[in-house]
C-alpha positions in Angstrom: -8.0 3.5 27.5 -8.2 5.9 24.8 -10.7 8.8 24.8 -10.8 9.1 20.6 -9.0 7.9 18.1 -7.1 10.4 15.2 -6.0 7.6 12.3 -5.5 8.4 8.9 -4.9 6.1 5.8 -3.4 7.1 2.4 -2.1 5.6 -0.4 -0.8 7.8 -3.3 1.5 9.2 -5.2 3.8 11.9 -4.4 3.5 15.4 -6.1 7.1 16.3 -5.8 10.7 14.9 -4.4 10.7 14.7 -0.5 12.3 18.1 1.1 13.8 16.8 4.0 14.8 20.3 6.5 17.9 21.0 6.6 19.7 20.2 9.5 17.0 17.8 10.5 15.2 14.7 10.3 11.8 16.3 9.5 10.7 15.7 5.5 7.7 17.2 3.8 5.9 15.0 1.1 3.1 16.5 -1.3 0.8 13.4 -1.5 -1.9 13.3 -4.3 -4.6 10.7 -3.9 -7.3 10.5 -6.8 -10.5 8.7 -6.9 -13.0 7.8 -10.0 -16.6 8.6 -9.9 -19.6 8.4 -12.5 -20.9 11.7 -12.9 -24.5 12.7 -13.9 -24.0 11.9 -17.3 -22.1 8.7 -16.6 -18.9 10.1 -17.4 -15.5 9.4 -15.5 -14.4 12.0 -14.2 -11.4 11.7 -11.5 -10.9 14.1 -7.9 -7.8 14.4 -6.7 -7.1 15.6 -3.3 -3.7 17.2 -2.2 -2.1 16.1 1.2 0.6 17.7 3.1 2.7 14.9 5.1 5.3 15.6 7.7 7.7 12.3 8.4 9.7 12.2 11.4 13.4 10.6 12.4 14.1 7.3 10.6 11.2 7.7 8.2 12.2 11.0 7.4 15.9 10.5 6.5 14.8 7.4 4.3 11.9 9.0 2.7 14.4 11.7 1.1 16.9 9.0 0.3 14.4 6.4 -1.4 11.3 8.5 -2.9 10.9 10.9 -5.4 8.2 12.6 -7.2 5.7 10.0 -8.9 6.9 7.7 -5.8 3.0 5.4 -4.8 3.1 5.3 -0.8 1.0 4.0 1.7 1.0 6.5 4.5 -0.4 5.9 8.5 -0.6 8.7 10.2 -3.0 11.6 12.2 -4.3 14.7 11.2 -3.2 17.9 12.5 -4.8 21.4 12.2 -3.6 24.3 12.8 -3.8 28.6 12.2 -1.7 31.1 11.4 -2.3 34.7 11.0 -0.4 36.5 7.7 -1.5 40.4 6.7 -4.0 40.1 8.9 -5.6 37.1 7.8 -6.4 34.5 9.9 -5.4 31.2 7.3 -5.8 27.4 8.4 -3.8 24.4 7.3 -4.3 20.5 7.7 -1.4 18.4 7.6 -0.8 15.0 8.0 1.6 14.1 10.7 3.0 10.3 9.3 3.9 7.9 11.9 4.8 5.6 9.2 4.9 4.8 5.3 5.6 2.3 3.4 6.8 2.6 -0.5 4.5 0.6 -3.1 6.7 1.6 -6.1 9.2 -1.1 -8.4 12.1 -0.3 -6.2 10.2 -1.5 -2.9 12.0 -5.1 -3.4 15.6 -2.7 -3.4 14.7 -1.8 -0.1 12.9 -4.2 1.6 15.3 -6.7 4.0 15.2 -10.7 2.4 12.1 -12.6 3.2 12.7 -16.1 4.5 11.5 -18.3 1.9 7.3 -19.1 2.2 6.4 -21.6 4.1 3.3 -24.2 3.5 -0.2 -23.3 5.0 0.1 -27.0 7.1 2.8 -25.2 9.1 2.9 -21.4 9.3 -0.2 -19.6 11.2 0.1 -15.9 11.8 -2.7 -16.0 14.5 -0.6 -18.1 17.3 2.2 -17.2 18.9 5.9 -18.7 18.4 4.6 -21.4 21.2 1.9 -22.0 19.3 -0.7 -21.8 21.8 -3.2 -18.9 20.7 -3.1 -15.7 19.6 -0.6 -13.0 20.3 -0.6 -10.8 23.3 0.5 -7.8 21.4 -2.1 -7.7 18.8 -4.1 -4.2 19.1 -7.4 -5.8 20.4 
């Protein structure tokens, strides 16, 4: 059983194209999400937070090939903190280490594999398993 859990959620849009590292499949995404609030006043006034995201292998290689700056994502992942010390300065950074991401952009029907067509509600439910007797064993809970 797990002793914690580290899970993060984001959905935005990326700051800049994907630089993938050379001679790698590592790729570093600058992820802005923004969220509206009522002030005092009751203006609207919008905070955006800046994320650093690291993608790994597959996710990696197709991030740089698919997104670009602008690019909305939906991004699972864990956090990650670490230090580093530069002219004497001891300097932290949290980044974002994505196990997987998921592009919401107009291009996402390009690159996502053909659906089988929908099938009625009388004959497709997701919550049993392909014998149809309950639900499936590889759910998360």
């Amino acid at each position: 059983m797990a002793k914690g859990i580290n899970k993060v959620t984001l959905i935005g849009n990326l700051g800049r194209d994907p630089k993938l590292v050379p001679g790698s499949a590592v790729c570093k995404l600058s992820l802005a999400t923004t969220e509206s609030r009522k002030d005092n006043d009751g203006n609207w006034q919008d905070e955006t937070e800046w994320h650093r995201v690291t993608l790994f292998g597959h996710d990696a290689n197709s991030a740089a090939k698919h997104l670009r700056k602008g690019s909305m994502i939906y991004v699972e992942g864990k956090i990650h903190y670490d230090s580093y010390e530069k002219d004497g300065i001891k300097r932290y950074t949290t980044d974002i280490i994505g196990l997987r991401y998921l592009n919401l952009g107009k291009d996402m029907a390009e690159q996502q594999p053909d659906r089988p067509s929908q099938q009625s509600e009388s004959t497709y439910n997701p919550a049993t398993d392909n014998d149809g007797n309950g639900v499936s064993e590889d759910l998360p809970f």
